[in-house]
N, C-alpha and C positions, 0 to 999 in steps of 0.2 A: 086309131092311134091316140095314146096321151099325149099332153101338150100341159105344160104348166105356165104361172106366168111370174116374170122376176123382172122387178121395177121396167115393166112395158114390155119388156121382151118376150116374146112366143116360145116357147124351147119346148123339143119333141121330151118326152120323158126318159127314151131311150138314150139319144144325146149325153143327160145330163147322169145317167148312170154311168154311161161308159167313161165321161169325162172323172168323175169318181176314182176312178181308179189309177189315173194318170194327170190327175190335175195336176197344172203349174199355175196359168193363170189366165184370167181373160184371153191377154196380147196370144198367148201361145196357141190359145183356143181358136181363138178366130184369124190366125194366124200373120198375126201384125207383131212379130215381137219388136220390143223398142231397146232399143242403147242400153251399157249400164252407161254413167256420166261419164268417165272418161270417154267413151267411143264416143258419144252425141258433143262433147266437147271439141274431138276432134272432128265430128263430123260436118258443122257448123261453121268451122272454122277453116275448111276447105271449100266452103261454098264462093260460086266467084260470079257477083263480085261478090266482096267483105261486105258480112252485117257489121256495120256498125251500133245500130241502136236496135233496142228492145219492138221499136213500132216496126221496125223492117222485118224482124225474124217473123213477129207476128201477120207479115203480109209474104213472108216466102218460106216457113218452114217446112211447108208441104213439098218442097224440092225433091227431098228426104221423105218418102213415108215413113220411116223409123224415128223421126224426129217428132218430140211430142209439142202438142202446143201448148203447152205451159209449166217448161222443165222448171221454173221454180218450188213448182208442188210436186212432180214427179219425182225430183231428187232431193226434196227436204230431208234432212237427216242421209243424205248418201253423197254429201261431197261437195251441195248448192252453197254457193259464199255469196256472188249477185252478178246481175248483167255482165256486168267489164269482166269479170274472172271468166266466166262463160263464152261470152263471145272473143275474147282474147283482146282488149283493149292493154 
């Protein structure tokens, strides 16, 4: 069996051909897809209790596996303003 390798990761050769043809992305791949920002907006903000600050999301976004840990780089350029708008302050 091939096996290639992409920044550390093992991938059978096979995989990444069939991947070829129906890529989307990572998330889709290994089947973690994430939010776009509205939904992780609102999904953050139905967490209970309320995040209020950036160090709590950071110690419970995992509530949510679709919740990314560091929606200020995941949504640059797609909607990010900062914390307060985010978490609903």
């Amino acid at each position: 069996m091939k096996y290639f390798a992409l920044k550390g990761w093992k991938i059978k050769y096979e995989s990444f051909l069939y991947s070829i043809s129906g890529w989307v992305d990572w998330y889709d791949y290994l089947g973690t897809n994430k939010y776009t920002f509205k939904e992780a907006k609102e999904a953050v903000r139905k967490l209970e209790p309320k995040i209020k600050k950036r160090k709590e999301y950071d110690e419970r976004y995992k509530e949510d596996p679709r919740l990314p840990s560091s929606p200020y780089e995941t949504y640059k350029g797609k909607g990010w303003v900062d914390w307060p708008d985010y978490l609903g302050k």
